[in-house]
PAVEXLUM-5326 format. One line per field, with one value per residue (C-alpha): residue number from 1; residue in three letters; chain; x, y negated, z. Coordinates in steps of 0.001 Angstrom, whole numbers, plus 500000, padded with zeros to 6 digits. Example, Ala and Ser with C-alpha at 12.3 -4.5 7.8 and 13.67 -1.06 7.14 Angstrom:
2
i	c(1:2)
aa	c(ala:ser)
ch	c(A:A)
xx	c(512300:513670)
yy	c(504500:501060)
zz	c(507800:507140)
***
This chain:
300
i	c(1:2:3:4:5:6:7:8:9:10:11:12:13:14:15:16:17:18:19:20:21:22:23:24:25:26:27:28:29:30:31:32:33:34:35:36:37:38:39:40:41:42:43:44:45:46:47:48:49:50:51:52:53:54:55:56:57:58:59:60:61:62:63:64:65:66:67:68:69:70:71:72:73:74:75:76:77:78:79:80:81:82:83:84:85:86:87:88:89:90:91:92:93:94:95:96:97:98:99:100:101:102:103:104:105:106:107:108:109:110:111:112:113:114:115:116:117:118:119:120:121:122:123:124:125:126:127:128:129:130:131:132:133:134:135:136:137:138:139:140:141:142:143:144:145:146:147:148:149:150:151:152:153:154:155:156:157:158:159:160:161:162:163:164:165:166:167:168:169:170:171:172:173:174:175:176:177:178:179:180:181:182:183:184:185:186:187:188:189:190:191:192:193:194:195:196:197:198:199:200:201:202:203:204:205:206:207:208:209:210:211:212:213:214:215:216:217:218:219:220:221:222:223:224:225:226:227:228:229:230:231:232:233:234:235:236:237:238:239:240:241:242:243:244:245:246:247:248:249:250:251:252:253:254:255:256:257:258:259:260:261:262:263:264:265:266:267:268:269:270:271:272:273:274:275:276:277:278:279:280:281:282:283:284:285:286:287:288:289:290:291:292:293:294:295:296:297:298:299:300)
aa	c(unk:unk:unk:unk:unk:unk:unk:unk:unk:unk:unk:unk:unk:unk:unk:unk:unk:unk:unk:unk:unk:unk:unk:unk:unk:unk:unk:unk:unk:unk:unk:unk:unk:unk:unk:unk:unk:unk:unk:unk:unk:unk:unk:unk:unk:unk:unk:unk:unk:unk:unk:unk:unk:unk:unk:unk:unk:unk:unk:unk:unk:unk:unk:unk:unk:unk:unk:unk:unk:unk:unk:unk:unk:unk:unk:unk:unk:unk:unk:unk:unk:unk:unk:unk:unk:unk:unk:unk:unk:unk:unk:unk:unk:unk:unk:unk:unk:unk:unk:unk:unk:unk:unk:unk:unk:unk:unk:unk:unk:unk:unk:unk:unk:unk:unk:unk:unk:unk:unk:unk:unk:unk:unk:unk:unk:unk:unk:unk:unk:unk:unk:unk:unk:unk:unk:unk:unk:unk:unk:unk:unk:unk:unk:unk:unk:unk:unk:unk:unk:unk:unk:unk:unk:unk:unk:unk:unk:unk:unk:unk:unk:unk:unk:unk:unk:unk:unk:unk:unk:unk:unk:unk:unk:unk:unk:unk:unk:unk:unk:unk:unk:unk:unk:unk:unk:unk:unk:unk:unk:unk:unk:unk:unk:unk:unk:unk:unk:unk:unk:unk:unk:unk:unk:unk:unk:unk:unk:unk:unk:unk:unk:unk:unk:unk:unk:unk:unk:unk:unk:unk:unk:unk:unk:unk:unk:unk:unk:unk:unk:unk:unk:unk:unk:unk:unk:unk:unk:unk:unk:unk:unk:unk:unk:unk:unk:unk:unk:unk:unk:unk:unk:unk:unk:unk:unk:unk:unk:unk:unk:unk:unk:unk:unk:unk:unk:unk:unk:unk:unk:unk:unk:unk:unk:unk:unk:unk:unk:unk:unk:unk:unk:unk:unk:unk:unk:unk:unk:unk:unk:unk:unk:unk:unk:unk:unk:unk:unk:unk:unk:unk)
ch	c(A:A:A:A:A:A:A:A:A:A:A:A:A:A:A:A:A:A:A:A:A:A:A:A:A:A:A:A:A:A:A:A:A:A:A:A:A:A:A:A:A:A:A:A:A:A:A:A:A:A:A:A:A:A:A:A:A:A:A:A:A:A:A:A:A:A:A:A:A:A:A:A:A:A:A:A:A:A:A:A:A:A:A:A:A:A:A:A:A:A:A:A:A:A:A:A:A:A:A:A:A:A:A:A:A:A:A:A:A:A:A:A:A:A:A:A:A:A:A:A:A:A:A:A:A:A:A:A:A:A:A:A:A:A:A:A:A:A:A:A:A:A:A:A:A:A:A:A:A:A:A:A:A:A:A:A:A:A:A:A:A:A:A:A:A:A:A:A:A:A:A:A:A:A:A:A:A:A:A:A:A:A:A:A:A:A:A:A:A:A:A:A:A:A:A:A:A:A:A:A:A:A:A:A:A:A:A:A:A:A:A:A:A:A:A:A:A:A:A:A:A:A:A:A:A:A:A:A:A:A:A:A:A:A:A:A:A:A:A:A:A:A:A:A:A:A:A:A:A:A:A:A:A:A:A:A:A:A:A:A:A:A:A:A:A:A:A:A:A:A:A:A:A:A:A:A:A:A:A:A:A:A:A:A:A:A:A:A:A:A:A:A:A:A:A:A:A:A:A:A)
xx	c(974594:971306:970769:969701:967932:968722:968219:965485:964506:962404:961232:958828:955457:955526:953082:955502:953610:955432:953692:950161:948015:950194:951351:953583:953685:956826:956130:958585:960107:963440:965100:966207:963495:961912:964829:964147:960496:957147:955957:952319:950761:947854:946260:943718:942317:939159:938014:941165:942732:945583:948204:949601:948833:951684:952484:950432:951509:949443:951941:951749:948017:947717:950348:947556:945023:946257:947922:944357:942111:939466:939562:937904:939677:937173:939356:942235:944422:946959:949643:950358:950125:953497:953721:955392:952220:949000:948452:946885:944220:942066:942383:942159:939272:937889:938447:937216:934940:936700:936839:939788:940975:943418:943955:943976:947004:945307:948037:950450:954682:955620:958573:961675:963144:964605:968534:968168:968329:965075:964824:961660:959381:956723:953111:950275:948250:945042:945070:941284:940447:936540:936929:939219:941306:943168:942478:942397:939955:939998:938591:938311:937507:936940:940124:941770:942145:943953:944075:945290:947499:948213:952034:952909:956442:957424:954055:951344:949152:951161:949089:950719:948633:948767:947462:946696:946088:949816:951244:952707:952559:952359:954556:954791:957746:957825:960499:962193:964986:966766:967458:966282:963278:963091:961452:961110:959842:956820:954743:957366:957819:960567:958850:955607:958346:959984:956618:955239:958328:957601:953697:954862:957668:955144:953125:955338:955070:957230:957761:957269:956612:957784:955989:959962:962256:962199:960490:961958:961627:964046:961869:962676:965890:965932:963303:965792:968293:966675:965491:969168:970173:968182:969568:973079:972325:970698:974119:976068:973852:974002:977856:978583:976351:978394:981143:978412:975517:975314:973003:971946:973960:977169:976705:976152:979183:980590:978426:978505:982059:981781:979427:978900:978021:975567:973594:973664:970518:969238:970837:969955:966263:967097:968422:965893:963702:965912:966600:962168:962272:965434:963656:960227:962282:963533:967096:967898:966820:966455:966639:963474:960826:962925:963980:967218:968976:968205:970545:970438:972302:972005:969430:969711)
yy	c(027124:028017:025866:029279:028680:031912:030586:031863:032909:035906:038108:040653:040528:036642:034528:031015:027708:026532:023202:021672:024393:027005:029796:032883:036049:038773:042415:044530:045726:044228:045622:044685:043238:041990:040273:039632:041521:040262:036265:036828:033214:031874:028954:027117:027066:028930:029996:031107:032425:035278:035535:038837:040693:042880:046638:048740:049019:049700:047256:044005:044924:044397:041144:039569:040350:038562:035812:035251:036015:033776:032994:034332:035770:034815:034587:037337:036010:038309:037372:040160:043917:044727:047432:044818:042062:043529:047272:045880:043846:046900:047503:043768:043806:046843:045010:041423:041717:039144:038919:039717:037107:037914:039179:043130:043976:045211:048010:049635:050113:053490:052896:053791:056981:059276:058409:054819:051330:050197:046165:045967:046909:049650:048792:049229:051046:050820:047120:045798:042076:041166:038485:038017:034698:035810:032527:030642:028896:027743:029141:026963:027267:024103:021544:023765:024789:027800:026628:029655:028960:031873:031955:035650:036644:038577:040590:039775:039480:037057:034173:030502:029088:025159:023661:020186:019642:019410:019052:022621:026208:029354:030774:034891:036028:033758:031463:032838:030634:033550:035620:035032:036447:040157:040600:044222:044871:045672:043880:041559:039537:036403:034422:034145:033528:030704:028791:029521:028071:024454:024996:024662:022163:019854:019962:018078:020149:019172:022571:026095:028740:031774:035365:036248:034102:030153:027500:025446:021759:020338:021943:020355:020657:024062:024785:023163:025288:028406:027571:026979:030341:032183:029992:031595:034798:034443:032434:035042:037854:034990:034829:038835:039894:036767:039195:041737:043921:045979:048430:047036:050021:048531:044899:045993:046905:043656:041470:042553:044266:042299:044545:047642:050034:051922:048872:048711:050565:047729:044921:046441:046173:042656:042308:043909:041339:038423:040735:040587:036614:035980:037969:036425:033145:034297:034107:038099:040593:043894:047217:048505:047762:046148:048516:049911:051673:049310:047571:043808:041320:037452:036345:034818)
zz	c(468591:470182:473531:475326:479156:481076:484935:486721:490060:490076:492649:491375:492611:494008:492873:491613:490709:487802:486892:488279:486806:486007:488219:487896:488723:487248:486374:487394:484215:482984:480094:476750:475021:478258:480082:483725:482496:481762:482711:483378:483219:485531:484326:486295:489461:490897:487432:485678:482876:482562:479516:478764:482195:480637:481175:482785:485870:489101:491263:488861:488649:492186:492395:489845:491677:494871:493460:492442:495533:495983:492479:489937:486140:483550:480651:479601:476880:474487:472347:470499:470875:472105:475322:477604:477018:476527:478235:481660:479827:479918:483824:484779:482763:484565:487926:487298:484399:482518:478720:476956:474084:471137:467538:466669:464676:461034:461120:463340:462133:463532:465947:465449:464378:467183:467735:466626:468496:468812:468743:470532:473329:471756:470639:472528:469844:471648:471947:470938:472114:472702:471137:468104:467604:465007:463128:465406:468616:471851:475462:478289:482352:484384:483587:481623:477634:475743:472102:469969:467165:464851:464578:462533:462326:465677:464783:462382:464959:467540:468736:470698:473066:473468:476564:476124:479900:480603:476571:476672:474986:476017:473175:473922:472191:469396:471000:474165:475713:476750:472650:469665:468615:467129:463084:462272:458937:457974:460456:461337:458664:458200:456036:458269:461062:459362:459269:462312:463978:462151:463049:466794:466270:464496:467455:469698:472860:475637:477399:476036:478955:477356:478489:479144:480881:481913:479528:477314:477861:475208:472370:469419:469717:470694:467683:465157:466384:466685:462776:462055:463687:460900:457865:458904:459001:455301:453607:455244:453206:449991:450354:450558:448009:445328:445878:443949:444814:447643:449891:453494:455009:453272:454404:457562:459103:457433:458486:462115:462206:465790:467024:468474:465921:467854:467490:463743:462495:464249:462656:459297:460181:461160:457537:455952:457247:455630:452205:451838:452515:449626:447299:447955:447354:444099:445531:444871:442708:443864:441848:443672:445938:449231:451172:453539:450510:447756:445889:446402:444085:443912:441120:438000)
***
């Protein structure tokens, strides 16, 4: 079972110091994919650095700006391209001059057909760092560092952030205490997931601050577990299709006969996601290119 952390006091628009150099402020926008709504991150002090000023909204633009009055944003720092995380680096930018730091995506997925669940928050199309850490770097400000570690998976474009001052990551939406983390085929991608998890775990961090929801301070554990979440869901794929092949839309309502079936065009994007990593493993075969409707059956 996944340790999840779910507690957290928020108020929208309050500036929260969270750790030494590391403040808080909460975008009003709670939802689904954003759960109590978007974490933006202050690091520093007098010269400081924001992560994923979030959706564009006039109100949270304005919450930054005074939690951050007499201070100056030099630094703007994106972890992927999502609408909830990135949309307000262009007007902070516009208001402070500061630079804004991430990696383009090389391609947008269009979102969801009409009438189906979407997993995620939408993509901010428009999203175009100045500078491009895609593989990699670090900025700095005065007793502070942002290392970015490219960790694809969520997005093929979603950047960590370790910050050696106080051992910790800023980890976006690539581990969230409070759900596991959405892959959505084609720019989500399982395999790069499954990596990018041990990337961070190998770093020995001992808190995560999450852009949604509290941090994470037993990581490894909570890594291994997270890790161990995604193993199930591929036996339980391995051990319906030994019964013979099948179609995602016929393992489906099998596989999650415990949920609500309004929320299973989603879950079959979920196993889409898992069907690409089996076959990349040589695992299944497949009588086509992966896809929803084609037939999956175990290898060999």
């Amino acid at each position: 079972m996944i340790p999840y952390v779910r507690e957290i006091d928020v108020e929208y628009g309050r500036c929260d110091q969270v750790s030494p150099l590391i403040r808080r402020v909460t975008a009003d926008n709670p939802g689904p994919f954003t759960f109590k709504g978007t974490g933006t991150y202050i690091v520093g002090q007098g010269e400081v650095a924001v992560i994923d000023p979030g959706p564009d909204d006039p109100a949270h633009l304005e919450a930054i700006l005074a939690a951050t009055a007499g201070e100056r944003i030099t630094h703007i720092v994106i972890t992927h391209h999502h609408s909830d995380h990135s949309p307000l680096a262009g007007p902070l930018k516009a208001r402070t001059g500061a630079t804004i730091y991430g990696c383009a995506v090389a391609s947008h997925a269009e979102d969801d057909a009409d009438g189906e669940v979407k997993m995620e928050a939408g993509h901010d199309l428009g999203f175009r760092p100045d500078v491009s850490l895609c593989g990699g770097g670090s900025v700095a400000g005065p007793g502070w560092t942002l290392e970015a570690v490219p960790t694809p998976g969520h997005t093929s474009n979603h950047l960590c952030f370790a910050f050696p001052e106080e051992n910790a990551c800023f980890s976006g939406d690539h581990i969230m205490g409070w759900s596991t983390t959405v892959i959505t085929p084609p720019d989500g991608d399982l395999s790069d997931y499954l990596e990018s998890l041990e990337a961070i775990r190998a770093r020995s961090f001992d808190v995560l601050w999450p852009t949604h929801g509290p941090p994470i301070r037993d990581v490894d554990a909570f890594i291994r577990a997270y890790a161990a979440h995604r193993q199930e869901r591929l036996d339980q794929i391995l051990t319906a299709l030994a019964a013979g092949p099948a179609r995602i839309r016929e393992l489906v309502p099998r596989l999650y006969a415990d949920v609500d079936p309004r929320l299973h065009p989603a879950a079959a994007r979920s196993m889409l996601a898992g069907m690409l990593h089996l076959v990349r493993q040589g695992r299944l075969a497949a009588d086509a290119a992966p896809e929803p409707d084609t037939t999956y059956r175990l290898a060999g």
